[in-house]
GUFITOR-282384 format. One record per residue (C-alpha): residue in one letter; chain; x, z, y. Coordinates in steps of 0.05 Angstrom, whole numbers, padded with zeros to 5 digits. Layout:
# residues N
+-----+-------+--------+--------+--------+
| res | chain |     xx |     zz |     yy |
+-----+-------+--------+--------+--------+
|   A |     A |      X |      Z |      Y |
...
+-----+-------+--------+--------+--------+
This chain:
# residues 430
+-----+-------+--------+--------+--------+
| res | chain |     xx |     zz |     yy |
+-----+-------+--------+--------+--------+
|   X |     A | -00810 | -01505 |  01334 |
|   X |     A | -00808 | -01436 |  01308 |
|   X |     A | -00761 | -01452 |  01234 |
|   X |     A | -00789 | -01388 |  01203 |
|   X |     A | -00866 | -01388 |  01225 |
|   X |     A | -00859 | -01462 |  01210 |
|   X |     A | -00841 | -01441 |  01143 |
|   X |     A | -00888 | -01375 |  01135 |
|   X |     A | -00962 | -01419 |  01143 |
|   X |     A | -00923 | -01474 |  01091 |
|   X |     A | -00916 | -01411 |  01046 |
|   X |     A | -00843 | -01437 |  01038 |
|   X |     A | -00812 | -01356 |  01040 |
|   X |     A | -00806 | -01311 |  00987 |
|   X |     A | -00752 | -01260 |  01017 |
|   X |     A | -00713 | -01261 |  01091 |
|   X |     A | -00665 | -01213 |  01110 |
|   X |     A | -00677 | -01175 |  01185 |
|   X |     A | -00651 | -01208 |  01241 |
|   X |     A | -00662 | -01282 |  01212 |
|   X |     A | -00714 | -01313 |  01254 |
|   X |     A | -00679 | -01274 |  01321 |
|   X |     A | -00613 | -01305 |  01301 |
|   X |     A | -00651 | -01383 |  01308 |
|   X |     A | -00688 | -01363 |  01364 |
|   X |     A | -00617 | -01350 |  01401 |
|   X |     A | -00579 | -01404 |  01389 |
|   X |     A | -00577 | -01472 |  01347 |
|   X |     A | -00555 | -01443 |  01272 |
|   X |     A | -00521 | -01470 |  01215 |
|   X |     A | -00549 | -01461 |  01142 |
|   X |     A | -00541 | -01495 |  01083 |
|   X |     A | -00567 | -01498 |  01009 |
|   X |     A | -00520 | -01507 |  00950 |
|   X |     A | -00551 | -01568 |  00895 |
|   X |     A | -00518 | -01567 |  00829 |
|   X |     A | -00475 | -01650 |  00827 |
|   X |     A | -00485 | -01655 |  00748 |
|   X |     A | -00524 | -01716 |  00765 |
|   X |     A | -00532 | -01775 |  00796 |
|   X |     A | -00596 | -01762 |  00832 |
|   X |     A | -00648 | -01703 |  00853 |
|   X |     A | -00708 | -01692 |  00811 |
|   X |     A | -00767 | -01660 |  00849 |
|   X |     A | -00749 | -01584 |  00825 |
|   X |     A | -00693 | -01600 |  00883 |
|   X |     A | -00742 | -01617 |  00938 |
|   X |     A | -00758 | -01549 |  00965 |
|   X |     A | -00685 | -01533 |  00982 |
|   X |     A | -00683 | -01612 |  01010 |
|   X |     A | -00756 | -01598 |  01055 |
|   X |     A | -00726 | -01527 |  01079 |
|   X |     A | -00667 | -01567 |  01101 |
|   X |     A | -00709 | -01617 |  01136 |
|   X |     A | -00750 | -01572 |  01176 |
|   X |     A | -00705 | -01538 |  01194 |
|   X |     A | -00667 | -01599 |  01229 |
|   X |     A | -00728 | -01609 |  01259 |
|   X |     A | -00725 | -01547 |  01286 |
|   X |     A | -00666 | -01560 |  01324 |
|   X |     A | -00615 | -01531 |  01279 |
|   X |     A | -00557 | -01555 |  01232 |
|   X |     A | -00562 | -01562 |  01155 |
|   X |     A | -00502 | -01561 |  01108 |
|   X |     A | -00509 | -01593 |  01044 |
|   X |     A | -00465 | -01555 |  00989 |
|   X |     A | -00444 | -01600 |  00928 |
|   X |     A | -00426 | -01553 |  00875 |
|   X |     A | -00371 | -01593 |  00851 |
|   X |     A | -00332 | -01532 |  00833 |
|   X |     A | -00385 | -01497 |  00784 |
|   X |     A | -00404 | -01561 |  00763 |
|   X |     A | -00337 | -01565 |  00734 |
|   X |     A | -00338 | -01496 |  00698 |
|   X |     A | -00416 | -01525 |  00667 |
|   X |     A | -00458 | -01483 |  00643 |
|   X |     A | -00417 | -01427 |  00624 |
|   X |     A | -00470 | -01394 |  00579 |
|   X |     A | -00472 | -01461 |  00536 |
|   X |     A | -00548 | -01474 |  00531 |
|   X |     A | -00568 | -01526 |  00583 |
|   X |     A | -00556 | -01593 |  00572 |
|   X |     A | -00558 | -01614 |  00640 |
|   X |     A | -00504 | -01573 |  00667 |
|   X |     A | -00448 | -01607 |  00630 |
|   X |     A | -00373 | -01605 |  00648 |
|   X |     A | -00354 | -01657 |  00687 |
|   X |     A | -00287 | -01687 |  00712 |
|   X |     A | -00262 | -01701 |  00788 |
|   X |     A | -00292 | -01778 |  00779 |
|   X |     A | -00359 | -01765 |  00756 |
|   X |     A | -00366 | -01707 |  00808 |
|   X |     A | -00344 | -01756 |  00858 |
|   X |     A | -00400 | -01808 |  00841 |
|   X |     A | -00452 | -01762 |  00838 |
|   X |     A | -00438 | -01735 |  00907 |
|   X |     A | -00446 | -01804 |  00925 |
|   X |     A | -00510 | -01827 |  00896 |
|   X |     A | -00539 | -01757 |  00927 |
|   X |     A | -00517 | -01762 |  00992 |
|   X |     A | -00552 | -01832 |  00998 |
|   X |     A | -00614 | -01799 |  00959 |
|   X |     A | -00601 | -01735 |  01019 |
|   X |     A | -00607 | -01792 |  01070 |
|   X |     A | -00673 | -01807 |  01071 |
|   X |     A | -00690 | -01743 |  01090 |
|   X |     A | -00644 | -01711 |  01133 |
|   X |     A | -00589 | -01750 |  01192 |
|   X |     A | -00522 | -01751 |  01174 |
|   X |     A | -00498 | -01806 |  01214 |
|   X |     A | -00531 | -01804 |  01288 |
|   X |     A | -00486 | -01770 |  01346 |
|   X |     A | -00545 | -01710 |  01350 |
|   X |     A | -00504 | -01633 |  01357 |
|   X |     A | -00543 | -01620 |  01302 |
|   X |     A | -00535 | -01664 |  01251 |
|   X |     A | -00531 | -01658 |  01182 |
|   X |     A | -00459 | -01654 |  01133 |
|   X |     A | -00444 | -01653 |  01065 |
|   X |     A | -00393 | -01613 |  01041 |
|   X |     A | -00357 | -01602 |  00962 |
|   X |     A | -00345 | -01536 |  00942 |
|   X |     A | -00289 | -01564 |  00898 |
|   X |     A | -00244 | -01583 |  00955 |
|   X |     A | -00232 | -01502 |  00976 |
|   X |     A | -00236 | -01474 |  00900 |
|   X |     A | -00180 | -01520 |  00873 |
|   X |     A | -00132 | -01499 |  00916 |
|   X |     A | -00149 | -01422 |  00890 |
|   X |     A | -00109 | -01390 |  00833 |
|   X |     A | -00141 | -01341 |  00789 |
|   X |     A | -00093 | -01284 |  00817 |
|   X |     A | -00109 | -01311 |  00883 |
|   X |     A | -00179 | -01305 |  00880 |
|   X |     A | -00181 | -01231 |  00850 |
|   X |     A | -00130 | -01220 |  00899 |
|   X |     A | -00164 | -01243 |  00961 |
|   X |     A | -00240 | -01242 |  00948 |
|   X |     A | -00245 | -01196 |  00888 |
|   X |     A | -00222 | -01132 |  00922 |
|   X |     A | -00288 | -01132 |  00979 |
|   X |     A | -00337 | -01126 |  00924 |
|   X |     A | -00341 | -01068 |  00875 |
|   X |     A | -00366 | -01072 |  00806 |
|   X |     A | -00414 | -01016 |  00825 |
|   X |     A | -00453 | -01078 |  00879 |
|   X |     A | -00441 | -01134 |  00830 |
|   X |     A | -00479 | -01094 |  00768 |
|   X |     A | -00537 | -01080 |  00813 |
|   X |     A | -00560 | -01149 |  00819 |
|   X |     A | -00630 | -01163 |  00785 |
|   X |     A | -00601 | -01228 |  00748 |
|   X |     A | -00548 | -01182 |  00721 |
|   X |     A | -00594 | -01124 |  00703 |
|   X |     A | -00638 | -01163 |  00660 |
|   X |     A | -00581 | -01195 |  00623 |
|   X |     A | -00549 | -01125 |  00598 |
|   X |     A | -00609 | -01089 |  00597 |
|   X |     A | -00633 | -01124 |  00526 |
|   X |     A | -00678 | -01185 |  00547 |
|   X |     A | -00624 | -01227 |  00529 |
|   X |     A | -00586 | -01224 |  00451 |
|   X |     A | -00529 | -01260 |  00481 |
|   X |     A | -00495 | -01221 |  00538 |
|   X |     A | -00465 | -01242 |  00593 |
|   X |     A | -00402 | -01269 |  00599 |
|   X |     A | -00344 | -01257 |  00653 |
|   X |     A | -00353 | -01327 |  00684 |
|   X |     A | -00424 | -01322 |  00689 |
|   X |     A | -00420 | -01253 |  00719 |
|   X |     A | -00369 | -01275 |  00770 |
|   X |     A | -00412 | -01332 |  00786 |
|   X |     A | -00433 | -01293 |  00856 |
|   X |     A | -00371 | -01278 |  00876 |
|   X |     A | -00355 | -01351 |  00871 |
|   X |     A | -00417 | -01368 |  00908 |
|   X |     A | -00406 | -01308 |  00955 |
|   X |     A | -00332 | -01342 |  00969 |
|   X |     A | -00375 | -01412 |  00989 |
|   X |     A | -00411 | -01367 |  01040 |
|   X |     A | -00359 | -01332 |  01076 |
|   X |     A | -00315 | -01400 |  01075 |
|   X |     A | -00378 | -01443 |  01109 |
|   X |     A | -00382 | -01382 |  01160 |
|   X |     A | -00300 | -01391 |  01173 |
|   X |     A | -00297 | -01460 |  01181 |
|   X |     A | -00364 | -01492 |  01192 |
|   X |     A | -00400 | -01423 |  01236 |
|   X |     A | -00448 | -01422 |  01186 |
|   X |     A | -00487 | -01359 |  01182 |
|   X |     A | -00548 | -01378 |  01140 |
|   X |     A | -00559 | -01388 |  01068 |
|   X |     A | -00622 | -01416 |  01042 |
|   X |     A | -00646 | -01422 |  00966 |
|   X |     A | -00698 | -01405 |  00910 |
|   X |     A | -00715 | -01335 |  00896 |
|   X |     A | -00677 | -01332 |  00832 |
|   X |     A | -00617 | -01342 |  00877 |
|   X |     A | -00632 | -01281 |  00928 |
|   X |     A | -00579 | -01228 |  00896 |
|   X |     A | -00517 | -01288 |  00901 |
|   X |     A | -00541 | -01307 |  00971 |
|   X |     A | -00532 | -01227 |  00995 |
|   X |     A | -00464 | -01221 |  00959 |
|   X |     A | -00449 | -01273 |  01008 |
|   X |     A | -00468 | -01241 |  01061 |
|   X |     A | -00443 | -01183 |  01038 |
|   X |     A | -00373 | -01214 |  01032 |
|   X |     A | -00369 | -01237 |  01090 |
|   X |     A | -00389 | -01172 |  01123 |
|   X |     A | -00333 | -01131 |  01094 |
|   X |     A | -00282 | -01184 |  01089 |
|   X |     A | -00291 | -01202 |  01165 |
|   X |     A | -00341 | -01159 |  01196 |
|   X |     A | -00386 | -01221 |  01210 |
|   X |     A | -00456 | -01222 |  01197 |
|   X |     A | -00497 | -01274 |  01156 |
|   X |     A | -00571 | -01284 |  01141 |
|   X |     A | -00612 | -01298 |  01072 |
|   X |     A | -00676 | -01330 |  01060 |
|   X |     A | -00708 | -01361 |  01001 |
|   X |     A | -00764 | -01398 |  00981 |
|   X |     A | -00818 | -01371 |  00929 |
|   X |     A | -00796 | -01417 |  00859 |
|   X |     A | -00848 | -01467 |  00856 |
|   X |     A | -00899 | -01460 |  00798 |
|   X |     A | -00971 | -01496 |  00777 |
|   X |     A | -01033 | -01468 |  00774 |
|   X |     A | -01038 | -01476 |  00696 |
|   X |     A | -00973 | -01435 |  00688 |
|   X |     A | -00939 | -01502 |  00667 |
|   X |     A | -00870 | -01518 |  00690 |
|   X |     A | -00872 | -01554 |  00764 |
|   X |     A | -00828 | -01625 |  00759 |
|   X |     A | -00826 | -01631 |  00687 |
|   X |     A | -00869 | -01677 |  00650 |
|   X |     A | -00865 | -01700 |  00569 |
|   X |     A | -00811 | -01752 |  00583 |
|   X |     A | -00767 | -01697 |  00620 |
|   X |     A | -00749 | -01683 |  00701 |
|   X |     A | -00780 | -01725 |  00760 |
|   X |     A | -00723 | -01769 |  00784 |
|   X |     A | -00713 | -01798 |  00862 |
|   X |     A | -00679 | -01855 |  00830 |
|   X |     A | -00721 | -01908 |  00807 |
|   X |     A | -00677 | -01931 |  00754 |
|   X |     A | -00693 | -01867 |  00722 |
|   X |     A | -00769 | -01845 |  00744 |
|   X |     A | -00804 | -01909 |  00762 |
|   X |     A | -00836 | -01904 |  00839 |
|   X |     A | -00900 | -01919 |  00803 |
|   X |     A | -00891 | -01861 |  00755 |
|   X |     A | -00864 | -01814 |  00813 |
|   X |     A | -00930 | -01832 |  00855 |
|   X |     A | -00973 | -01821 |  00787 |
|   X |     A | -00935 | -01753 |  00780 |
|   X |     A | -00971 | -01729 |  00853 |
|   X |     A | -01031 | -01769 |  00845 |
|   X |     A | -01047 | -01723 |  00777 |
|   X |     A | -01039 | -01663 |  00805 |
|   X |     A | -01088 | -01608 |  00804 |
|   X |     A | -01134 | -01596 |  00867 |
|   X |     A | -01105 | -01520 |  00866 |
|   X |     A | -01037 | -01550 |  00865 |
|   X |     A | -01053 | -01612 |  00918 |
|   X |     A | -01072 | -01560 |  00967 |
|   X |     A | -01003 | -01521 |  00955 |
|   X |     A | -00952 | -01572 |  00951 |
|   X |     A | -00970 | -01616 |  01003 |
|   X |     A | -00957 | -01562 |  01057 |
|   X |     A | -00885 | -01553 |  01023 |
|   X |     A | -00868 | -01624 |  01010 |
|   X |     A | -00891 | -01669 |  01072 |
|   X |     A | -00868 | -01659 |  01154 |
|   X |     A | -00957 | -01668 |  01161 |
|   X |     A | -00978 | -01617 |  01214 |
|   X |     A | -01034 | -01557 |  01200 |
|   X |     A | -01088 | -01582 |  01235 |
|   X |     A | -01073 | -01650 |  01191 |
|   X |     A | -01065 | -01609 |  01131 |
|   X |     A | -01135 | -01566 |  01149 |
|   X |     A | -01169 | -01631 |  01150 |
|   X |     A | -01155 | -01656 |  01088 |
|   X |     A | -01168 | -01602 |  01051 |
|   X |     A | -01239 | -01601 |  01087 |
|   X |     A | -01243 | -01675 |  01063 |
|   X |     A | -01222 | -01644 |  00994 |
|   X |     A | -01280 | -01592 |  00997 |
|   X |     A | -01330 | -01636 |  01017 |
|   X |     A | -01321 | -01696 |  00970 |
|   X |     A | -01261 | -01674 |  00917 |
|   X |     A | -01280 | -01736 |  00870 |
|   X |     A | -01245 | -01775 |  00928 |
|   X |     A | -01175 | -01736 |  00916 |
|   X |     A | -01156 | -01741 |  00986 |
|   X |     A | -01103 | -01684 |  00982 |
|   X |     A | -01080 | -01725 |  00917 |
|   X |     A | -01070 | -01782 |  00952 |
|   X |     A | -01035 | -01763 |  01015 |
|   X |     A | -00989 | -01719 |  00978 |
|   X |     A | -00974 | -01782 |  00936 |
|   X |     A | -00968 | -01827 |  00994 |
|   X |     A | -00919 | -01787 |  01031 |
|   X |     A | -00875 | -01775 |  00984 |
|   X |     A | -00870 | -01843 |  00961 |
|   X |     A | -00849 | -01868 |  01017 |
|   X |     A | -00807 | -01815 |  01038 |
|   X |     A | -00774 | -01825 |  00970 |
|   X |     A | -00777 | -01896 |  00959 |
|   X |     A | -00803 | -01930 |  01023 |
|   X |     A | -00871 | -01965 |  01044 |
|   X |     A | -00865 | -02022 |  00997 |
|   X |     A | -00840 | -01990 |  00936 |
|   X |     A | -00918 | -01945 |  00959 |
|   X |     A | -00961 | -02000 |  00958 |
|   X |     A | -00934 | -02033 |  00899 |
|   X |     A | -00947 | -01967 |  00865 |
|   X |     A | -01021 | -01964 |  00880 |
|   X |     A | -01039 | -02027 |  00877 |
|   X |     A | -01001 | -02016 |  00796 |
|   X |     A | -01051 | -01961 |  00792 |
|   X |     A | -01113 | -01999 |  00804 |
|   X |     A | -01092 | -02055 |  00749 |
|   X |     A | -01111 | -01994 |  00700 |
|   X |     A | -01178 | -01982 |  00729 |
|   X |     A | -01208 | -02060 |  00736 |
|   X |     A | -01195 | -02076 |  00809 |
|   X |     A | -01126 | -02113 |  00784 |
|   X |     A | -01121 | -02189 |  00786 |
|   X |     A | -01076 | -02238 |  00752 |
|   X |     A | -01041 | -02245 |  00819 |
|   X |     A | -01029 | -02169 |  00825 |
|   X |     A | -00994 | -02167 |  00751 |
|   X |     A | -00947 | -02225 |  00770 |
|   X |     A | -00919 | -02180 |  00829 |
|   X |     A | -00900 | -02118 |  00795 |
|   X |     A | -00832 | -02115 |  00768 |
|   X |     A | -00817 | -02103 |  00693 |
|   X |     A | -00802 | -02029 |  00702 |
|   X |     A | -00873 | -02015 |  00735 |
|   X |     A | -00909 | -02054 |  00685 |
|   X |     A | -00873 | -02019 |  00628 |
|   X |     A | -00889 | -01955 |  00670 |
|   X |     A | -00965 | -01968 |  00674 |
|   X |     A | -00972 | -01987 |  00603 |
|   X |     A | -00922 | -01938 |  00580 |
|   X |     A | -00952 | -01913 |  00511 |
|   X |     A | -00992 | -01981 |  00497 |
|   X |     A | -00992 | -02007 |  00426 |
|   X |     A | -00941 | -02070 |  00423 |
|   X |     A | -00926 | -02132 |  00397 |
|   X |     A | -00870 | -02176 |  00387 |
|   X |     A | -00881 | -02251 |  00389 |
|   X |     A | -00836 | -02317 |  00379 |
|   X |     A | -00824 | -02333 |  00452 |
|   X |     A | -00806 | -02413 |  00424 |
|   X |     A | -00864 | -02411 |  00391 |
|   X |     A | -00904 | -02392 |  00456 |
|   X |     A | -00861 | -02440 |  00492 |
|   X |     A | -00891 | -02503 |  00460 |
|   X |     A | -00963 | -02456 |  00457 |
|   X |     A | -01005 | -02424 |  00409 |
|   X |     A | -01083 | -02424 |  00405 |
|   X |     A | -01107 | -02355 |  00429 |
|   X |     A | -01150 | -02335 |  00364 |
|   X |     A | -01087 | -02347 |  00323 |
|   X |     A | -01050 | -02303 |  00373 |
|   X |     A | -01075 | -02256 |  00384 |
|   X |     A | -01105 | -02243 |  00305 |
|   X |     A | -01048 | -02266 |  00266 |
|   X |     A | -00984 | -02271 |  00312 |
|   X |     A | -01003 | -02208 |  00341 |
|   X |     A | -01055 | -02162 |  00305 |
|   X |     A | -01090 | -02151 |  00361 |
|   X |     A | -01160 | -02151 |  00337 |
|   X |     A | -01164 | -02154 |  00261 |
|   X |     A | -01183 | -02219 |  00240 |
|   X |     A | -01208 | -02282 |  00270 |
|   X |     A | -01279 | -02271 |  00268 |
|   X |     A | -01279 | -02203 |  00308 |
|   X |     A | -01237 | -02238 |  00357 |
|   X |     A | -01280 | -02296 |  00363 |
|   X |     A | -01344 | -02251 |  00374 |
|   X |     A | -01309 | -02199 |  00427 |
|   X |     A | -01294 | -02266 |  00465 |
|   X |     A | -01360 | -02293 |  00468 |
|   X |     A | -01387 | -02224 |  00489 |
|   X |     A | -01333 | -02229 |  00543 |
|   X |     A | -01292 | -02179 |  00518 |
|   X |     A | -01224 | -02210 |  00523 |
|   X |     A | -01168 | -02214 |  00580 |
|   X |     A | -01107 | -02240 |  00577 |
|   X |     A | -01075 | -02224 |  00639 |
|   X |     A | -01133 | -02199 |  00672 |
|   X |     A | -01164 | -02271 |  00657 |
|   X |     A | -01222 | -02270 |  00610 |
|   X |     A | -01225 | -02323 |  00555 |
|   X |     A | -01289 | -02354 |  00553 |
|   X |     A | -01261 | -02404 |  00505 |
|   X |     A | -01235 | -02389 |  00434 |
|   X |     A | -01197 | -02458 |  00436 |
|   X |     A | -01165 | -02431 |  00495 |
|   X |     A | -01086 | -02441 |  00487 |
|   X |     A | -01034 | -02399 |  00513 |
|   X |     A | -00960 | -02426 |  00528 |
|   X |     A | -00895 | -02391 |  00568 |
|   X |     A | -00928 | -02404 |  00635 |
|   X |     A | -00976 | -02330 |  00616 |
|   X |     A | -00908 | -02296 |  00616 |
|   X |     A | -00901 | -02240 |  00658 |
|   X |     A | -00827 | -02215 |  00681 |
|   X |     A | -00816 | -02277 |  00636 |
|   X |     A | -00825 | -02230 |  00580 |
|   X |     A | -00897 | -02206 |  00570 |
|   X |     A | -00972 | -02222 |  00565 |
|   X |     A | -01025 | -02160 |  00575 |
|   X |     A | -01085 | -02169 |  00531 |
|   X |     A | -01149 | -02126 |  00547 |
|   X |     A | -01204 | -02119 |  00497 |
|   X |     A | -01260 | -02075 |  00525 |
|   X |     A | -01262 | -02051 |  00582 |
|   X |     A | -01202 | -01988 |  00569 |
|   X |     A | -01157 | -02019 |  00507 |
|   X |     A | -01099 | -02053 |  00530 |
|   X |     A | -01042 | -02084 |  00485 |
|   X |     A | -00964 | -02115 |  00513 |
|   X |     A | -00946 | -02169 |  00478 |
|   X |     A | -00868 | -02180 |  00482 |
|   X |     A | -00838 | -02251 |  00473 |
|   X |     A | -00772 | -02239 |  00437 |
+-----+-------+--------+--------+--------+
């Protein structure tokens, strides 16, 4: 496989520097991509630099992943992000981690292939430098003149930002520069990969390493990832799109994909799944022909999920969905776990309820009218279940004198009530 035509049809490049794609059609090639440790998991805005990685394994080749654990220990130097905080050796340690196992289910680190994949910590080189070291013996190969240049620097002096730029943030390249030239030293790494916002630090590198050694290194990025509507890709209301399900449900995640646009489906499913063009041409054909089907939604959705989260973790998620849309049964509720079925009915009006009371049962008018104010008062109630407008559990009453006891418990906690065919209410036994 060809890494960079691979790449070009995907419309995964933004900017390559000459002699890239000759370099990996000579000989297997290290490259790696740096991801920023001030968490304990990847949220989707990571996946680019994780599918560039992949393909290009697949290609043949040998990916590095670069914790930052050094600049993740400076934080954000600039003070505004909240998710760049500083963090100490321990917490730099865990998150490496919890990334690496995260990193696994994309790309071999363990079989005895030539090219498989490592994990390395910028931290374990940078600690050992002193600050006179460092301006000593990396400072001197790049000149103020180069470092000014840079685009990301340019905007920052030239009045599109009140607040400056400060000496750690400007140094930031060389320090990235430094992880370059070290990778090519010690690991023959002549490739970095990255975002377009990262183009200018990825050539200082290669830069660096050119006058400091005489070697020479390649660049490539990826365009940054945007949606159709101008929105911000991988953020939603409640914040990022996690890989860990403790912190984005796999139901959520798949919903995330499933509500994409059709402008969007079309794009991100040739930069975020290993499916081939002619596989790709096909469904967006499908697409074309019958878009009320969302076949690119759902293949996107599917592939993800289970690349993310595994088969099971897939079909629990879409059988989650169709609760939501009337094909759910009693049976289906019972086998999603608590954090699905708070995902589903995230947003729901709720209701707490005595669970000793339900224990020893309660009749469902007085329920769900006066426990719960479900419906409001007795008489509605009464009428919306002889119209058969009632569900508990996606069981219709038929029977007003119905009663309902700690058995209807779901996760041993809750009881879904439907009234209509759209209004649905979680009752929580507390």
């Amino acid at each position: 496989m060809n890494f960079v035509q691979e790449l070009e049809w995907r419309g995964m490049i933004h900017d390559i520097m000459p002699g890239t794609e000759e370099q990996l059609q000579k000989e297997m090639t290290s490259a790696y991509v740096g991801i920023d440790p001030t968490a304990d998991s990847l949220h989707i805005g990571h996946l680019v630099g994780v599918m560039m990685l992949k393909h290009f394994q697949a290609a043949g080749h040998r990916p590095i992943v670069l914790v930052g654990g050094a600049t993740g220990m400076i934080g954000d130097p600039s003070g505004k992000s909240k998710e760049r905080n500083l963090l100490d050796e321990t917490a730099l340690k865990h998150n490496q981690d919890c990334l690496k196992v995260q990193l696994s289910r994309f790309l071999d680190f363990d079989s005895d292939v030539k090219n498989r994949a490592e994990m390395v910590n910028n931290y374990d080189w940078m600690k050992e430098f002193s600050f006179l070291g460092f301006i000593r013996d990396v400072g001197k190969y790049i000149t103020v003149n180069y470092m000014m240049a840079k685009d990301s620097v340019k905007k920052r002096l030239s009045g599109e930002s009140r607040d400056g730029l400060s000496f750690t943030e400007f140094t930031y390249q060389l320090v990235q520069g430094y992880d370059f030239l070290h990778l090519y030293q010690n690991e023959g790494c002549k490739l970095q990969m990255g975002g377009s916002d990262q183009w200018g630090n990825i050539t200082t590198g290669t830069e660096l390493i050119r006058r400091a050694i005489g070697g020479e290194a390649f660049a490539l990025t990826c365009p940054l990832i945007t949606k159709a509507d101008g929105g911000k890709f991988g953020k939603t209301e409640s914040g990022n799109v996690w890989l860990d399900p403790e912190r984005t449900s796999p139901y959520a995640f798949y919903q995330f994909w499933m509500n994409t646009s059709d402008t969007d489906a079309e794009k991100y499913i040739k930069i975020f799944t290993m499916l081939s063009q002619e596989e790709i041409e096909a469904l967006v054909k499908e697409q074309g022909e019958a878009a009320h089907l969302r076949p690119l939604q759902k293949k996107l959705a599917e592939e993800l999920t289970v690349m993310v989260h595994g088969r099971d973790a897939y079909e629990t998620a879409v059988e989650a969905s169709q609760i939501l849309f009337g094909k759910g049964t009693t049976e289906t509720l019972r086998k999603i776990d608590e954090n699905t079925l708070l995902a589903v009915f995230e947003g729901v009006p709720q209701f707490s309820i005595s669970k000793d009371e339900l224990v020893s049962g309660i009749n469902v008018v007085e329920l769900l009218a006066e426990k719960a104010a479900v419906f409001p008062s007795k008489g509605d109630l009464r009428r919306n279940i002889k119209g058969g407008g009632v569900s508990v559990n996606k069981e219709k009453i038929s029977d007003p004198e119905k009663v309902i006891n700690g058995e209807a418990l779901l996760n041993d906690r809750y009881i879904l009530v439907q009234k209509g065919k759209k209004n649905y209410f979680l009752l929580i036994a507390e």
